[in-house]
N, C-alpha and C positions, 0 to 999 in steps of 0.2 A: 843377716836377716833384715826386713824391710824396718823401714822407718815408723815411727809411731805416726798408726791411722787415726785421721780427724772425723773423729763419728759425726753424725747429723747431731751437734750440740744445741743449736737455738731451739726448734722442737724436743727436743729430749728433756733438755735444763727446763723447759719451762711448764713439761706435763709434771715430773718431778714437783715442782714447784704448787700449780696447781693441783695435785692428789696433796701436795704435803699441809696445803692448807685449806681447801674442801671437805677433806677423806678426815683430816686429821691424822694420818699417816705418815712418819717421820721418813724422813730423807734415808736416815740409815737404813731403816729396814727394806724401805725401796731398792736400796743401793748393794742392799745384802743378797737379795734376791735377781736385781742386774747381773750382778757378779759371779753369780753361781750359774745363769744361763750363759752368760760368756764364756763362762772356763767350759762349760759342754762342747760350746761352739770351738773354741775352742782344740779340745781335745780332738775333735775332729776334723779342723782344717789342718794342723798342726801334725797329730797324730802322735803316739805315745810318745812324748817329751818328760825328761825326770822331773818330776816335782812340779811339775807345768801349774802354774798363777795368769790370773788376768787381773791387774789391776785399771781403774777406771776414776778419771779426776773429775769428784760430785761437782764442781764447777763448772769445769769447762768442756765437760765428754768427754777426754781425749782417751783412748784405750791403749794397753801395752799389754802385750802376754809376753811371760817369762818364763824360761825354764834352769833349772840347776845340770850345766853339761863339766865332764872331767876332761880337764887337760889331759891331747893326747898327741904326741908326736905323729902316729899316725891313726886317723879315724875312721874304727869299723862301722861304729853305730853311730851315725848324724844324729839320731833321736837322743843319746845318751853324754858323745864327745865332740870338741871342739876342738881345732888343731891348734897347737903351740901360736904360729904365727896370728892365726885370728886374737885367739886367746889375749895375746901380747899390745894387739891392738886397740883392745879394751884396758888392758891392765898392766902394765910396760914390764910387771916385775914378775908376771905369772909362770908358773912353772910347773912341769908334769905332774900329774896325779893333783892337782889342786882341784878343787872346784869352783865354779864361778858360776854367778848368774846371769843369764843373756837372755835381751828381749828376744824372742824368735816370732812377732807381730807377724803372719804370712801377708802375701798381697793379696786384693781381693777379700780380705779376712769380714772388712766391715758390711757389706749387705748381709752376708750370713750371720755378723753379729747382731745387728740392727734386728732382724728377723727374729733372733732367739729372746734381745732384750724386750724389744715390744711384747710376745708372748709373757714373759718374765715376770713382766712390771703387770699386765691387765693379769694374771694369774693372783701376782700376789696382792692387788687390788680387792680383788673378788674376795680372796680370802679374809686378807683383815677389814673387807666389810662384812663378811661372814658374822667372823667375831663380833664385832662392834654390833652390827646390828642383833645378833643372840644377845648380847651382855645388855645395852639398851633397852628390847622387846620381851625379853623371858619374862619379866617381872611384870611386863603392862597387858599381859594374857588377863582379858577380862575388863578392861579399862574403856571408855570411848573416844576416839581419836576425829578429830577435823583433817581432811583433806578435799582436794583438788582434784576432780575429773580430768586426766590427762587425754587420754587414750582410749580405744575397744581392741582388745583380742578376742576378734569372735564373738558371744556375747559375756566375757568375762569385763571388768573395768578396771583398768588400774589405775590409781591415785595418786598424786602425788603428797606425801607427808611433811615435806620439807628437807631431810638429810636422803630421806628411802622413799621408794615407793612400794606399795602396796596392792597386793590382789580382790576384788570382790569376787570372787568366782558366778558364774552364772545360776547354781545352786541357791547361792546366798543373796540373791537381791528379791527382793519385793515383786511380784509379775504384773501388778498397777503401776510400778514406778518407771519412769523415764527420764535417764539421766542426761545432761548436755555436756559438752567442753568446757572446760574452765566452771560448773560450776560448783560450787561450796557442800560440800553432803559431812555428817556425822556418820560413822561407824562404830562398830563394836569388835575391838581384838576379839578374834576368837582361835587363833592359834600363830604361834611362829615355825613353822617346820621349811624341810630342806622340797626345795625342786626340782624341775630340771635345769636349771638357768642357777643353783645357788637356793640360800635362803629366801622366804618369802613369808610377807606378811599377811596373815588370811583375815579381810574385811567380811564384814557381813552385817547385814540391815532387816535379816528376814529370822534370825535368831529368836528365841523368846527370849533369850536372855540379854538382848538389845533392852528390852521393853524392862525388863527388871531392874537395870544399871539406869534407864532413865528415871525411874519410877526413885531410886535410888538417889539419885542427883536433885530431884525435885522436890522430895517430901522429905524433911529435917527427920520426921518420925522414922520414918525407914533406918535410914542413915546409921541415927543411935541406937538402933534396935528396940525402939519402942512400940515399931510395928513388927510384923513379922509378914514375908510374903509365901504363904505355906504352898501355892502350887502357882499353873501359869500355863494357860493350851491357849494355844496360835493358831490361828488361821491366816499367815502374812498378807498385808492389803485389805484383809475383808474386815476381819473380827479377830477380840482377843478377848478370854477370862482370867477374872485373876484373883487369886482367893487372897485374905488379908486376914490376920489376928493381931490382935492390943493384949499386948502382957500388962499393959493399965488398964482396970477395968473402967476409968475417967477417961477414958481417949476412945474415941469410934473411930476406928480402922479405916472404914468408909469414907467417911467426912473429910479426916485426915488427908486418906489420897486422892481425895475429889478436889479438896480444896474450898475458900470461901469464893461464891458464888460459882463455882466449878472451875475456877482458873489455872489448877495445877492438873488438874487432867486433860484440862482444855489444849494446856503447852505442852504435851507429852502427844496426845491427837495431832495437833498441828505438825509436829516434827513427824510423825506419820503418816504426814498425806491424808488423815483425816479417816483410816484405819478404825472402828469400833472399838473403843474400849470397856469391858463391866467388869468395876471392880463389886467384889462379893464377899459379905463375911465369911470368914471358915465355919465350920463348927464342926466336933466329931459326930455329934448325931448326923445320921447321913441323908436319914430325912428333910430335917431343917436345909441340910448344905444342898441337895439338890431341889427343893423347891426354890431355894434363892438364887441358885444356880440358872432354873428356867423359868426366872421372872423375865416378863410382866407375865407372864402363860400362867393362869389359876388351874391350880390340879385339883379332880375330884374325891382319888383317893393313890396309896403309893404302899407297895407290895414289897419288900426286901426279899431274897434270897441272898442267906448269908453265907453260903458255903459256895453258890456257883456267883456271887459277889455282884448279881444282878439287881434293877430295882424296873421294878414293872407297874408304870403309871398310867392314870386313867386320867383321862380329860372331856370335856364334854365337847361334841361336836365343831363346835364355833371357835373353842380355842388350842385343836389340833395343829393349825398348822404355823399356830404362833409360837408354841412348845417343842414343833424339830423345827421351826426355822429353816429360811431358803437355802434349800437343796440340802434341808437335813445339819446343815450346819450347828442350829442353836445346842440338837442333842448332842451331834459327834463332839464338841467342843464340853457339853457336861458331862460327856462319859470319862473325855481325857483329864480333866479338872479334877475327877471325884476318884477315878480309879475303876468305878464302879459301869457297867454295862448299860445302858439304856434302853428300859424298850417303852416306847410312848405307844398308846389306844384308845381309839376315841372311846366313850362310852354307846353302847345299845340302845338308841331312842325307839321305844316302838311305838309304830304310828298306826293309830286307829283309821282303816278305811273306812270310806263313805258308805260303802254296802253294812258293815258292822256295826256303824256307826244309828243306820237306818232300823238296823234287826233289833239293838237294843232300845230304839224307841220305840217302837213295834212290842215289844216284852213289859215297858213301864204303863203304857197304856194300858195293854191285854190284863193287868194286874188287878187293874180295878175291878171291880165286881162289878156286874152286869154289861159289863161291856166286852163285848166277840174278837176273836184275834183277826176276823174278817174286818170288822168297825176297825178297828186299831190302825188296820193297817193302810186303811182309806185314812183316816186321821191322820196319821203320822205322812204318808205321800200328800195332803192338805196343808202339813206344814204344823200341826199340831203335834206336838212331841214330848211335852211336860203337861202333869195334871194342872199346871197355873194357866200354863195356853187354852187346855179346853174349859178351864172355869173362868176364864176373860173374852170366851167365845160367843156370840151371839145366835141364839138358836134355830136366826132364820139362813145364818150362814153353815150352820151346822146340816140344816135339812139337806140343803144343797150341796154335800156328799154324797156318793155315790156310796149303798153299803149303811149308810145311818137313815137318809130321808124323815118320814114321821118317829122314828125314834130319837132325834135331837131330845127332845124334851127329857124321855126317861133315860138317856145316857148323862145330861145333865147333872139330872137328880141323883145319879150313881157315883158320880163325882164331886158333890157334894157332902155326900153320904161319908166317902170316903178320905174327904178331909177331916167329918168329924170326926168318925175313926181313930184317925191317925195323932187325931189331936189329945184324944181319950186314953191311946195307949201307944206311948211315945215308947221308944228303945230306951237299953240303958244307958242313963245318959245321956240323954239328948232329952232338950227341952220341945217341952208339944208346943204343936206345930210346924217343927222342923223338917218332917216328910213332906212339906207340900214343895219349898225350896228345894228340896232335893230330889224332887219327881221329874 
């Protein structure tokens, strides 16, 4: 059989080398897995050989296949016997029926080795970064990690972590945000699962629970559970709410994750790209929780359905469109917070026309005694409209009506008449005099 083949050793020894000291992956195991694609290779350049071994020297490459063949005077099966005189050439004292071990290395053997080994070693690569990277990330499920913008697949991004890299799928990033090379971003583990390429690690910046793990990191209260973060609706890049309780009734929850002068909400914004943040007491009344919810928006009045878990609010004109917020946002965002349905309305202004407005001073004039719903109504188009107007009227401008002429004087005196009247016998409760302001 041929001579032991000299594999490609200076590349081989020294990926060996580097997986064993990059990877963390020891030599043997590397070596254990070489050896098992060899002996395939093996088995097939060779071809059923008894007990067929490939051994392989972790130094220097060199490879040898062996097989266990029985001394035989004459040889039926090559695969199985070796004849006496070979036999004796290895072994001077060998004798029928014995068995020996003989390299049977074929020629040619090493690119086909080469071939299985390279497979072999990136197979079991892959794997015990498998591992490694499960046993590492299982536990960091929920954690935030710093990495490195490598790459774009498409619009996914992958990271670099430092041992692994890592996927932000295009789902999970931010749709204001834009990433570059090489630069520095925070993420949120949000799962370790398998790929098509192997395990991977799933980044994500567009999470709510990004936002809660920062909030976490930031505010000591959080931390030790002195706050409590009871809910949390996202709208990634635009807007986020975020409800907050104090199991200390000494601690405002608010204040807390605002920070003094705003400075711990300020650094959680900033890592957001500047993102909206309100954070918002909790409170189980759901009244309170959604008025605070759509502050600054002042509500008129707030309606509960508690079986269809609706709440039906009323706002006054001017502050409808501060209460659903752009493109409806400010409500979708308190419905998701509370649980609860939103339906905002402005309130019903009704607006008195000018013709109405005409007819009813036409009706307060005609009131007075002695004066004609005709007079009135010249009065009133004159501009005269309250009993105070026509008793601060001057009688020569009164003549000059059309409809009153030489009656100015005794419509006058009918309006006069009619304050004292009014002065004499006031409503209840109303102090006399008060009908003339009110005319």
């Amino acid at each position: 059989m041929a001579a032991a083949f000299k594999y490609m050793n200076p590349d081989f020894v020294a990926n060996l080398e580097f997986w064993e000291r990059e990877k963390g992956i020891s030599r043997e195991a590397l070596m254990s897995a070489v050896q098992e694609a060899l002996l395939s290779a093996a088995k097939k350049a060779v071809g059923p050989a008894r007990e067929l071994r490939v051994e392989m020297n972790p130094k220097s490459g060199d490879i040898k296949a062996f097989a266990k063949l029985i001394v035989a005077d004459r040889v039926l099966a090559k695969h199985d016997q070796i004849s006496l005189f070979d036999a004796r050439r290895l072994k001077p004292d060998a004798k029928v029926g014995e068995e020996l071990e003989v390299e049977v290395t074929p020629t040619g053997f090493g690119r086909v080795a080469a071939q299985f080994a390279k497979q072999a070693l990136m197979q079991k690569v892959r794997q015990v970064e498998k591992a490694m990277l499960l046993n590492e990330f299982k536990d960091r499920v929920g954690d935030i990690v710093s990495g490195t913008v490598r790459r774009f697949e498409r619009s996914d991004v992958i990271l670099d972590l430092g041992k692994y890299e890592a996927v932000m799928p295009n789902k999970e990033r931010v749709p204001t945000e834009e990433y570059q090379m090489g630069e520095r971003i925070r993420c949120y583990v949000k799962a370790v699962q398998d790929g098509p390429h192997g395990p991977e690690i799933i980044l994500s910046r567009a999470d709510s629970k990004f936002i809660v793990k920062l909030f976490q990191v930031e505010v000591s209260e959080i931390g030790d559970g002195t706050i409590e973060i009871k809910g949390i609706a996202r709208e990634p890049g635009f807007r986020t709410k975020m409800a907050v309780y104090s199991r200390d009734p000494k601690v405002d929850p608010v204040g807390a994750c605002v920070g003094m002068r705003g400075q711990r909400v300020k650094n959680i914004v900033r890592e957001l790209n500047n993102e909206k943040v309100d954070v918002i007491p909790w409170s189980s009344d759901i009244r309170a929780f959604v008025t605070k919810a759509l502050e600054p928006a002042q509500l008129k009045s707030i309606e509960l359905d508690e079986k269809g878990r609706r709440v039906k609010i009323m706002v006054s004109p001017d502050q409808l469109s501060l209460a659903i917020g752009k493109r409806g946002q400010n409500a979708r965002l308190t419905a998701r917070l509370t649980g609860w349905e939103v339906d905002i309305k402005a309130e019903q202004v009704v607006t008195i026309g000018f013709e109405q407005k005409m007819a009813e001073a036409v009706e307060r004039i005609a009131s007075i005694p002695g004066v004609s719903r005709e007079q009135a109504d010249a009065l009133v188009h004159a501009g005269i409209t309250r009993l105070d107007d026509l008793l601060s009227a001057e009688v020569g401008y009164l003549a000059e009506i059309p409809s009153v002429g030489d009656q100015a004087g005794a419509i006058l005196d009918a309006a006069r008449s009619e304050v004292e009247r009014r002065k004499a016998q006031p409503g209840p409760g109303v102090p006399a005099g008060a009908g003339l302001a009110k005319s």
